[in-house]
ZAKESE-669304 format. One record per atom (N, C-alpha, C): residue number from 1; atom name; z, y, x. Coordinates in steps of 0.1 Angstrom, whole numbers. Each point is the difference from the previous one (the first is absolute). Layout:
<atoms>
atom num=NUM atome=CA z=Z y=Y x=X
...
</atoms>
This chain:
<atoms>
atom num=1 atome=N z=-166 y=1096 x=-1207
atom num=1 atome=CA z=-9 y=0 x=-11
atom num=1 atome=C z=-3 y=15 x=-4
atom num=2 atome=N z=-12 y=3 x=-2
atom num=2 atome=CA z=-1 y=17 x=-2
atom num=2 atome=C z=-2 y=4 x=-19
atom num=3 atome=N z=2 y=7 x=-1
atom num=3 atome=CA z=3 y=4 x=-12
atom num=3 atome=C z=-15 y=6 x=-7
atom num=4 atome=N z=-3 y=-4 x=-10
atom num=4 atome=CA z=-18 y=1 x=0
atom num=4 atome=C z=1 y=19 x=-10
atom num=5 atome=N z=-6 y=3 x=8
atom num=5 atome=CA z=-2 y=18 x=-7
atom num=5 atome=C z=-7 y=0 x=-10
atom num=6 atome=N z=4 y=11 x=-7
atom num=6 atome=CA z=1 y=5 x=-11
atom num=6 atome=C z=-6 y=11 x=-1
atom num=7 atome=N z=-12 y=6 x=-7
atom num=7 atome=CA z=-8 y=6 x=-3
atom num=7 atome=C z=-14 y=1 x=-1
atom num=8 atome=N z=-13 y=8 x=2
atom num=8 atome=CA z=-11 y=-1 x=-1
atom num=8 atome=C z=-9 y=3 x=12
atom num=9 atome=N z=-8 y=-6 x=6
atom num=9 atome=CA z=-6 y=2 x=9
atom num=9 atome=C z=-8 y=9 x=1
atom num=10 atome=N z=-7 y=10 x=13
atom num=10 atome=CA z=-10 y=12 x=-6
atom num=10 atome=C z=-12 y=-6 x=-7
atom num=11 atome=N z=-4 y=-8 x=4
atom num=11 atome=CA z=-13 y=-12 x=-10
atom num=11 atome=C z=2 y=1 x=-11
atom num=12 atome=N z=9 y=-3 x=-2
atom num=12 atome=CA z=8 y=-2 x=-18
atom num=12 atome=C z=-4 y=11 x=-8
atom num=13 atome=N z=8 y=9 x=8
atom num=13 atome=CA z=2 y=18 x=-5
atom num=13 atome=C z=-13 y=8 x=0
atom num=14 atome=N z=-8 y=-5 x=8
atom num=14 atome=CA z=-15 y=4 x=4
atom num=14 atome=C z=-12 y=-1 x=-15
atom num=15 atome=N z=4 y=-14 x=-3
atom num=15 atome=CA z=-6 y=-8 x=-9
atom num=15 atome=C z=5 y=7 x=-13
atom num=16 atome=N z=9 y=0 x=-2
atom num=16 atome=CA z=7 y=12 x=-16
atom num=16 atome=C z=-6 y=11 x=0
atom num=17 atome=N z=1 y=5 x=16
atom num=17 atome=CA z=-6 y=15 x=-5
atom num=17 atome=C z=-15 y=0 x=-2
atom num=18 atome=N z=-8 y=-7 x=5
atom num=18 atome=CA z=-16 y=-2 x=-3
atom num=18 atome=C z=-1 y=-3 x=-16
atom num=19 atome=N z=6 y=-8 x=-5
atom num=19 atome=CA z=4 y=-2 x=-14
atom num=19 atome=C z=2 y=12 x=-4
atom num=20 atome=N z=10 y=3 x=0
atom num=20 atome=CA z=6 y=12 x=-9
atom num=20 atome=C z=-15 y=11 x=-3
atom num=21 atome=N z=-4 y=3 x=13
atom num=21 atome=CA z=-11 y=7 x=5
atom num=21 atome=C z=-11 y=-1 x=-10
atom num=22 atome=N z=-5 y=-13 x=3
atom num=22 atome=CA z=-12 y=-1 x=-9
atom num=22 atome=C z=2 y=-2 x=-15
atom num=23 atome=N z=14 y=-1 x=-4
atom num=23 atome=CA z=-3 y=2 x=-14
atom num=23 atome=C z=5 y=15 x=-3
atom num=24 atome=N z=8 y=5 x=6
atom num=24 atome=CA z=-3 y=18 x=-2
atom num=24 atome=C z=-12 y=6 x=-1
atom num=25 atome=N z=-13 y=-7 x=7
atom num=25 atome=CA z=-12 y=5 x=2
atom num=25 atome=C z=-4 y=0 x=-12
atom num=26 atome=N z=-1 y=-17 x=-5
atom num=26 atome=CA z=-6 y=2 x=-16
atom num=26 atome=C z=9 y=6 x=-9
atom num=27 atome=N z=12 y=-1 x=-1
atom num=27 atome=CA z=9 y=4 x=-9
atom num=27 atome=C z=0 y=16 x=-6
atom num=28 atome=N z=-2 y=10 x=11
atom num=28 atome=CA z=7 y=11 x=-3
atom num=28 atome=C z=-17 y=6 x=-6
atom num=29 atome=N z=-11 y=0 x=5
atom num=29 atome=CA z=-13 y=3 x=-8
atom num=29 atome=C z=1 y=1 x=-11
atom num=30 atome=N z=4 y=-16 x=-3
atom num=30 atome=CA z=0 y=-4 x=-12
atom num=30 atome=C z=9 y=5 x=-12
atom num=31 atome=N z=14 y=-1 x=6
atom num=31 atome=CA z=8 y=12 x=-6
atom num=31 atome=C z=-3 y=17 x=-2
atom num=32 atome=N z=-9 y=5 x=13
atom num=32 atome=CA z=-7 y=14 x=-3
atom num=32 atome=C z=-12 y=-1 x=-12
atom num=33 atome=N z=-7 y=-9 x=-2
atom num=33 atome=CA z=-8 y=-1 x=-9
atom num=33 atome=C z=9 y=-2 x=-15
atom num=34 atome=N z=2 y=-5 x=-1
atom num=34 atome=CA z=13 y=0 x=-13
atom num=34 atome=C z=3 y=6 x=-4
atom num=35 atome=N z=6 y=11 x=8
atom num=35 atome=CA z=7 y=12 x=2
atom num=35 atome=C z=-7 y=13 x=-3
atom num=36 atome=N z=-11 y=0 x=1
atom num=36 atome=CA z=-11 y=4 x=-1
atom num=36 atome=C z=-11 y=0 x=-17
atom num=37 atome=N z=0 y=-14 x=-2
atom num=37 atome=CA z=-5 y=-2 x=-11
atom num=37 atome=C z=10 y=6 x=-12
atom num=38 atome=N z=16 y=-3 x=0
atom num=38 atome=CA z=9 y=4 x=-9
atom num=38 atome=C z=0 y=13 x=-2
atom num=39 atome=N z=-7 y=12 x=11
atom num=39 atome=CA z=0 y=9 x=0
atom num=39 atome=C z=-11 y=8 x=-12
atom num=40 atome=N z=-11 y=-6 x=3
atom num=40 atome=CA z=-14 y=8 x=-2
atom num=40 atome=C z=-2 y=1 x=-21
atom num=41 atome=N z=11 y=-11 x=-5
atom num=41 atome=CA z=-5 y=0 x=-13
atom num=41 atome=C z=9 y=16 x=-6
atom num=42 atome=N z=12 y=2 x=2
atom num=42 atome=CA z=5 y=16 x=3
atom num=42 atome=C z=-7 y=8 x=-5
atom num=43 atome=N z=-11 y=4 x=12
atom num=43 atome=CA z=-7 y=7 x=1
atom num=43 atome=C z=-17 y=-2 x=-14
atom num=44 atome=N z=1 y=-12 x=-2
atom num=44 atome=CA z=-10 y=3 x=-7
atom num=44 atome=C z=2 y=2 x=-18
atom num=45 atome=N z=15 y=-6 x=0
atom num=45 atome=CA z=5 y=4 x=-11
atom num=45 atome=C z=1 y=11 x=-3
atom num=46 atome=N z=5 y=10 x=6
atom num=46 atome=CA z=2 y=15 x=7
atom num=46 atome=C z=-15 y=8 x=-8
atom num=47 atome=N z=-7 y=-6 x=8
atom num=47 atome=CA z=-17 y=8 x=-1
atom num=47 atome=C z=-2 y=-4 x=-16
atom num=48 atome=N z=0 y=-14 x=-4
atom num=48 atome=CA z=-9 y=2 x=-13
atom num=48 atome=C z=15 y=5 x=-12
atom num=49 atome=N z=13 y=2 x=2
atom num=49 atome=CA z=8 y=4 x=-8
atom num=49 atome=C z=-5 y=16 x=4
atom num=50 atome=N z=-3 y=6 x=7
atom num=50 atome=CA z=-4 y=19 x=1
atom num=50 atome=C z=-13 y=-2 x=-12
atom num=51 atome=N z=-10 y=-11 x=5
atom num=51 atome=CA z=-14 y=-1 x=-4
atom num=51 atome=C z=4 y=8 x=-18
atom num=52 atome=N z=10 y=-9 x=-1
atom num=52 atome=CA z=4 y=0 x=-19
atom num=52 atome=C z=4 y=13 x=-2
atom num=53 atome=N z=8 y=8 x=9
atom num=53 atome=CA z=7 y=9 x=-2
atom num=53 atome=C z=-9 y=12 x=3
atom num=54 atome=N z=-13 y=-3 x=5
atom num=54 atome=CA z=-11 y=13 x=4
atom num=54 atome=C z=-9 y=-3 x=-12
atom num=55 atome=N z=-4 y=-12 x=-8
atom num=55 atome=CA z=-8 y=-3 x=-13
atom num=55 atome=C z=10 y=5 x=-9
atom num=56 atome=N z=12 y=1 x=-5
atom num=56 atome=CA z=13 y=11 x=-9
atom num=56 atome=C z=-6 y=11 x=1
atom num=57 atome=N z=0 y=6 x=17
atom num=57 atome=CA z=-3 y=18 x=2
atom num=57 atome=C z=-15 y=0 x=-5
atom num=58 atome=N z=-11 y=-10 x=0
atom num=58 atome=CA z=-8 y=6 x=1
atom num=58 atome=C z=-4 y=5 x=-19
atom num=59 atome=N z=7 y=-7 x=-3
atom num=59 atome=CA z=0 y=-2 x=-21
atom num=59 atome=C z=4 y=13 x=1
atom num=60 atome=N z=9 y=5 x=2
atom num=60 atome=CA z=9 y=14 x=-2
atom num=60 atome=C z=-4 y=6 x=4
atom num=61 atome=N z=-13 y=4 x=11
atom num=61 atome=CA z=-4 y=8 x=10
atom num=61 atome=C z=-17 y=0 x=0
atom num=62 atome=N z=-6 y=-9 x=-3
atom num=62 atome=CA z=-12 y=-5 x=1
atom num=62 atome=C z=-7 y=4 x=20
atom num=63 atome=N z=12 y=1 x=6
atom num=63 atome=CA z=-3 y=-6 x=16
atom num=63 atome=C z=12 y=-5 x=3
atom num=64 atome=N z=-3 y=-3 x=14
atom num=64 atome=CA z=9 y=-7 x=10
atom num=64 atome=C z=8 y=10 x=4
atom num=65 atome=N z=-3 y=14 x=6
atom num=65 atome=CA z=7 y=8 x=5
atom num=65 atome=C z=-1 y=15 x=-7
atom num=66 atome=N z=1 y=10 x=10
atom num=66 atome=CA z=0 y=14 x=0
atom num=66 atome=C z=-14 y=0 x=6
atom num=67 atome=N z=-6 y=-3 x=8
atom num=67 atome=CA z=-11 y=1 x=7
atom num=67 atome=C z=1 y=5 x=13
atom num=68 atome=N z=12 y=0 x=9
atom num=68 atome=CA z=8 y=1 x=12
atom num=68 atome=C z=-5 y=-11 x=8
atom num=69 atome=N z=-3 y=-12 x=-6
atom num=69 atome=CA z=1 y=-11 x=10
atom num=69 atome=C z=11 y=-14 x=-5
atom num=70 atome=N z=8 y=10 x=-5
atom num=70 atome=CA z=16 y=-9 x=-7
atom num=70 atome=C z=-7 y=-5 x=-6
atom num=71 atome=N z=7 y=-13 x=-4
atom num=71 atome=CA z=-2 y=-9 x=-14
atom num=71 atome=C z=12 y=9 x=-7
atom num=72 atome=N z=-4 y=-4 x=-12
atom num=72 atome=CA z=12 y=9 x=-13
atom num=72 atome=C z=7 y=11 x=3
atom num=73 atome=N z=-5 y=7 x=12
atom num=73 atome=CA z=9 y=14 x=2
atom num=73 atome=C z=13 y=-7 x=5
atom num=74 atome=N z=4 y=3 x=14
atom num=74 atome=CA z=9 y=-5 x=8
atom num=74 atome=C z=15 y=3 x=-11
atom num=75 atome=N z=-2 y=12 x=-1
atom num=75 atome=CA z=13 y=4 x=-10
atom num=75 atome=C z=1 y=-4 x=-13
atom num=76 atome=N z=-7 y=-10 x=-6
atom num=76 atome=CA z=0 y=-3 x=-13
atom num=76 atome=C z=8 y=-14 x=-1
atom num=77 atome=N z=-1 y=-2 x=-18
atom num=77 atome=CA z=13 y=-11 x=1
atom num=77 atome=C z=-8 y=-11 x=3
atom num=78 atome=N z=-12 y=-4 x=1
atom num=78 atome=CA z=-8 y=-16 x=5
atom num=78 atome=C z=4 y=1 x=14
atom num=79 atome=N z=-1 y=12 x=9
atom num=79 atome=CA z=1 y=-3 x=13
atom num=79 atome=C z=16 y=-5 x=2
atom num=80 atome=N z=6 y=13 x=-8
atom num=80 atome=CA z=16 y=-4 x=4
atom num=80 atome=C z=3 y=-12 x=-4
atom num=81 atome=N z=-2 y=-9 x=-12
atom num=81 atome=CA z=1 y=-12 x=-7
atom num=81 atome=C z=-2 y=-12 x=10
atom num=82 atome=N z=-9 y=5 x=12
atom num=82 atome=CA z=-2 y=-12 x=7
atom num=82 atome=C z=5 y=0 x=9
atom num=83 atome=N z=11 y=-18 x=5
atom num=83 atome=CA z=10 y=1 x=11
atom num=83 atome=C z=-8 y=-11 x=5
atom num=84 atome=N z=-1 y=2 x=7
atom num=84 atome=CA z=-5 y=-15 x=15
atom num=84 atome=C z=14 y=-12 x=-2
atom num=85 atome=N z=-3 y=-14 x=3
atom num=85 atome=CA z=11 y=-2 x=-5
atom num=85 atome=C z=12 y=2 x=14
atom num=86 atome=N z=13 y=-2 x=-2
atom num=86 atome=CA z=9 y=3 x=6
atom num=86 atome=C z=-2 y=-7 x=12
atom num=87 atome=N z=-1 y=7 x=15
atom num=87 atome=CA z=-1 y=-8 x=13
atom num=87 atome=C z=-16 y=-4 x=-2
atom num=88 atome=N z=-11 y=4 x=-1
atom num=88 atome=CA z=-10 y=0 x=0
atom num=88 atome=C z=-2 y=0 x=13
atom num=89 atome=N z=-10 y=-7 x=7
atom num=89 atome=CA z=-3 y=-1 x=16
atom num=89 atome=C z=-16 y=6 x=-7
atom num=90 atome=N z=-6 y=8 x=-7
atom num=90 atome=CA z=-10 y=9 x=-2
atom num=90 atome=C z=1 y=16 x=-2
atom num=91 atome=N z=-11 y=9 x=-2
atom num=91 atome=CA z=-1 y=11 x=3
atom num=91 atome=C z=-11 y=3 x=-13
atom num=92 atome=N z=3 y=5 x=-10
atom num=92 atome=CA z=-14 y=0 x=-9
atom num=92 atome=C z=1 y=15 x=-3
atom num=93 atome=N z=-18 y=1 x=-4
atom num=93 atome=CA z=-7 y=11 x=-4
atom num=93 atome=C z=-8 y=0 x=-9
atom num=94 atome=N z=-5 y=12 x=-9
atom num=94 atome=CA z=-4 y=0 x=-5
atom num=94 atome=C z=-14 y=9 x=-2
atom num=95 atome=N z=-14 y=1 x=3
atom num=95 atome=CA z=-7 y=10 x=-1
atom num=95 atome=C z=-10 y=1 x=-9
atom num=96 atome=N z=1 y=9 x=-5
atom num=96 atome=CA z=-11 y=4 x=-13
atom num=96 atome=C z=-19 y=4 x=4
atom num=97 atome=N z=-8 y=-5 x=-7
atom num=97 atome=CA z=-16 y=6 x=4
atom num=97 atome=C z=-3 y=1 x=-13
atom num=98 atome=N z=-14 y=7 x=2
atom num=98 atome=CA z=-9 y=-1 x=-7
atom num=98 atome=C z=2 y=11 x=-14
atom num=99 atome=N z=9 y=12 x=1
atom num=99 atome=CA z=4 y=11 x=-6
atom num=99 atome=C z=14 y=-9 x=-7
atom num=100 atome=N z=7 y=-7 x=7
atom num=100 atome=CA z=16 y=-8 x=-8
atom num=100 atome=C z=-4 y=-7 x=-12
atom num=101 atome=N z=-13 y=-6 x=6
atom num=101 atome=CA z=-5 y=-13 x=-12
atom num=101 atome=C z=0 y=-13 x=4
atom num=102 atome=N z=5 y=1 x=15
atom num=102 atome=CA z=2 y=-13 x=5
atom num=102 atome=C z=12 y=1 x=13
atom num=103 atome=N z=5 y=-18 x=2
atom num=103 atome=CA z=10 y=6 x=7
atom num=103 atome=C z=3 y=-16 x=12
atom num=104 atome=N z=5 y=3 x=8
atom num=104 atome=CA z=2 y=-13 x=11
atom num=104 atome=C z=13 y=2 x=5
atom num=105 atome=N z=7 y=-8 x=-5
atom num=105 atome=CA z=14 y=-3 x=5
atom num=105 atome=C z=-2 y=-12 x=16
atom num=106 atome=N z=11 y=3 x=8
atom num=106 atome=CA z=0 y=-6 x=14
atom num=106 atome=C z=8 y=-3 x=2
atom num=107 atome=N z=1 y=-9 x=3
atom num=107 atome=CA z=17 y=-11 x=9
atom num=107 atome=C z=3 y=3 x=14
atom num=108 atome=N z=4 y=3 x=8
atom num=108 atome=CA z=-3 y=-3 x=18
atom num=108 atome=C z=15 y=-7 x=2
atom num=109 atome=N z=2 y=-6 x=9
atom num=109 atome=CA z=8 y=-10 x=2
atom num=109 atome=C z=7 y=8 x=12
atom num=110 atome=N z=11 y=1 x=-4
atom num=110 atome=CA z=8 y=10 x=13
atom num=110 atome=C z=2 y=-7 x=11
atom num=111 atome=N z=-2 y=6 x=14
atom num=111 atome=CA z=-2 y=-4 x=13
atom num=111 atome=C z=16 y=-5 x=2
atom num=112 atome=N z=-1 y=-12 x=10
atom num=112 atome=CA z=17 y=-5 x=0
atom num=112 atome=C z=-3 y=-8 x=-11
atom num=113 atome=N z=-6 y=-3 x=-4
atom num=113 atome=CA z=8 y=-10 x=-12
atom num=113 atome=C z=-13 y=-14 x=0
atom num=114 atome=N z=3 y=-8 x=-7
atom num=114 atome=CA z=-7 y=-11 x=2
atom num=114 atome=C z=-18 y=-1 x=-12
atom num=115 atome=N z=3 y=13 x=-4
atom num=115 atome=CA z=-12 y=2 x=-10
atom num=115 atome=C z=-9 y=13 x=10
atom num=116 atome=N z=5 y=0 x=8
atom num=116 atome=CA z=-8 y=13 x=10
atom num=116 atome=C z=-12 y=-4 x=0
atom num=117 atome=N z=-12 y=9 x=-3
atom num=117 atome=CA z=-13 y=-2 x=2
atom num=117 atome=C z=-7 y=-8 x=-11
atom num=118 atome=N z=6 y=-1 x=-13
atom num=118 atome=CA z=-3 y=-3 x=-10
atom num=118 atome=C z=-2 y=13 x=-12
atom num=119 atome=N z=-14 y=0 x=-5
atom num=119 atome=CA z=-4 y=12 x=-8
atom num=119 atome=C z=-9 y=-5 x=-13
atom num=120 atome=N z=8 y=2 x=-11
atom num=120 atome=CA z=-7 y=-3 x=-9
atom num=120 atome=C z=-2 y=13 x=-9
atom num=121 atome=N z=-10 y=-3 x=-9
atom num=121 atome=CA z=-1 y=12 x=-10
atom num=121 atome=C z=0 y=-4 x=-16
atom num=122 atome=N z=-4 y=9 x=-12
atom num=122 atome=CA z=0 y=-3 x=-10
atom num=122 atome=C z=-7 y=11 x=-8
atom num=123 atome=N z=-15 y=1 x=-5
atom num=123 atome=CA z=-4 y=11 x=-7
atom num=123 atome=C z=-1 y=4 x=-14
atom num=124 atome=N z=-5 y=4 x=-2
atom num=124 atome=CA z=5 y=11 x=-17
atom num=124 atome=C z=-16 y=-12 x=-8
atom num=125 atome=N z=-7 y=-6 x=10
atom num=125 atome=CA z=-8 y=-10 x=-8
atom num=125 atome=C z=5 y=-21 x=3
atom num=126 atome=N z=17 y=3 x=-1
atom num=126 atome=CA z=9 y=-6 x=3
atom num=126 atome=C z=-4 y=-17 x=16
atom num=127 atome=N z=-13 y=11 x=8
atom num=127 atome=CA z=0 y=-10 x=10
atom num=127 atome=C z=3 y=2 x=14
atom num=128 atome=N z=8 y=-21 x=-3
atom num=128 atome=CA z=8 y=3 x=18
atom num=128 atome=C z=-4 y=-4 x=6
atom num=129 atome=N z=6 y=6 x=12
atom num=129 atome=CA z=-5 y=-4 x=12
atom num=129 atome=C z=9 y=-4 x=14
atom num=130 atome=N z=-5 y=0 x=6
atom num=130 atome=CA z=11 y=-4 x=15
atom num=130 atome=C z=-10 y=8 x=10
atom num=131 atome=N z=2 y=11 x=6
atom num=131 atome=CA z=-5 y=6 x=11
atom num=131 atome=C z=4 y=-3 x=12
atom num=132 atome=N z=14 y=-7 x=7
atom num=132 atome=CA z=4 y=-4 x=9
atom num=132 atome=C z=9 y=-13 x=-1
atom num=133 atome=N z=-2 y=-11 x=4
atom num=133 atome=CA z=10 y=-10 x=-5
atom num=133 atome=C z=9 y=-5 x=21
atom num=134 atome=N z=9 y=-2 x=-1
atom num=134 atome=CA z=2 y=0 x=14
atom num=134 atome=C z=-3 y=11 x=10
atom num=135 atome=N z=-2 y=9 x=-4
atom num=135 atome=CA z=-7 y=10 x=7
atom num=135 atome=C z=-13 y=2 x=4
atom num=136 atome=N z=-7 y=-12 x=-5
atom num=136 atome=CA z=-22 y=-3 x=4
atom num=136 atome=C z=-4 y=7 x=-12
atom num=137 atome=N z=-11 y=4 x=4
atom num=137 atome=CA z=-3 y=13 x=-16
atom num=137 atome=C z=-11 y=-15 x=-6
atom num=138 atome=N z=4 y=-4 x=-12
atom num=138 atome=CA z=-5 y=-10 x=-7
atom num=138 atome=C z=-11 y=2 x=-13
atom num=139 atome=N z=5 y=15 x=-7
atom num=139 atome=CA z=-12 y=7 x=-11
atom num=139 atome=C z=-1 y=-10 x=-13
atom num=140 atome=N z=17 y=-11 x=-1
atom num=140 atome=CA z=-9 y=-6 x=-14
atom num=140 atome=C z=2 y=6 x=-12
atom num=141 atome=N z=-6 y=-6 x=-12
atom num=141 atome=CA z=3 y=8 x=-11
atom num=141 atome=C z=11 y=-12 x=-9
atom num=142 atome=N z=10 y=2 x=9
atom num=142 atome=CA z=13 y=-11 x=-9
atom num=142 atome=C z=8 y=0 x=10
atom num=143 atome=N z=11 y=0 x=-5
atom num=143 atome=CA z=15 y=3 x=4
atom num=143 atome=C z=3 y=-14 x=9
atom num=144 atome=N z=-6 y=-3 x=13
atom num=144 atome=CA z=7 y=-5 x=12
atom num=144 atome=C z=19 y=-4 x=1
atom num=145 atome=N z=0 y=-13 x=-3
atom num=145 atome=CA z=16 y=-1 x=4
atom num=145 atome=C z=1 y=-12 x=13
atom num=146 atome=N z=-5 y=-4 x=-2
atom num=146 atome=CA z=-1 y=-16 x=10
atom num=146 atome=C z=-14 y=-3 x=4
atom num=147 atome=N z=-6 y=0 x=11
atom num=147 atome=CA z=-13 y=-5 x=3
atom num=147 atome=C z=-10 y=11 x=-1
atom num=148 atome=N z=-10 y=-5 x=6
atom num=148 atome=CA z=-13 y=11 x=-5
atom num=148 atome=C z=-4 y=1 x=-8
atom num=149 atome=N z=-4 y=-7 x=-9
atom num=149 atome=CA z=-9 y=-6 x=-15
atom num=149 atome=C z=8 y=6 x=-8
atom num=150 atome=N z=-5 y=8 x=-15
atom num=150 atome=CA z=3 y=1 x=-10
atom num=150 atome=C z=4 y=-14 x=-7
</atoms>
């Protein structure tokens, strides 16, 4: 009488890993987009909390900057006052026109990270926009988190 074996045949094992497979396909996207979205609100809280802190300088100052380019004079306390928040996966700036009567704050989404190629802005006539969303240059005038459409 022979003793009936014990284990899984390559069929068997074949079949789990095509499984396994195709739900890593959908899964992990999906998890990058997530991952992604949890990211991008950071960043826009970030821009319109400076927004407040450049309308402060401008009461005290009646402009935006020194007329260098800076918003609020890089060495002043509006610039210093503003921290990106902690582990920010963004890069922001701030640039002054029009004689430091107006001003465009910028987001860029640091490369390596799951917000790469994402570019929003915020201006001194408080409108946003999305200049890159996924990396495709998009041009809307509203803050892009999920999908194309405002």
């Amino acid at each position: 009488m022979r003793k009936p074996q014990a284990g899984f045949t390559l069929v068997e094992l074949m079949i789990a890993i095509a499984i396994v497979g195709i739900l890593a396909a959908v899964a992990i996207p999906s998890y990058q987009d997530y991952v992604r979205r949890g990211q991008i609100p950071d960043a826009l809280a970030a821009l319109s909390d400076y927004r407040i802190k450049l309308e402060t300088y401008y009461q005290d100052h009646r402009n935006y900057g020194v007329g260098d380019g800076s918003c609020a004079g890089a060495s002043t306390a509006a610039w210093k006052e503003f921290k990106a928040p902690a582990g920010s996966k963004f890069q922001f700036e701030c640039i002054t026109g029009d004689g430091a009567q107006q001003f465009t704050l910028r987001a860029k989404g640091l490369s390596g990270t799951a917000v790469a190629g994402h570019h929003y802005t915020l201006n001194s006539d408080n409108t946003k926009a999305t200049e890159k969303f996924k990396g495709t240059a998009v041009n809307k005038e509203c803050w892009l988190v999920n999908g194309s459409e405002c």
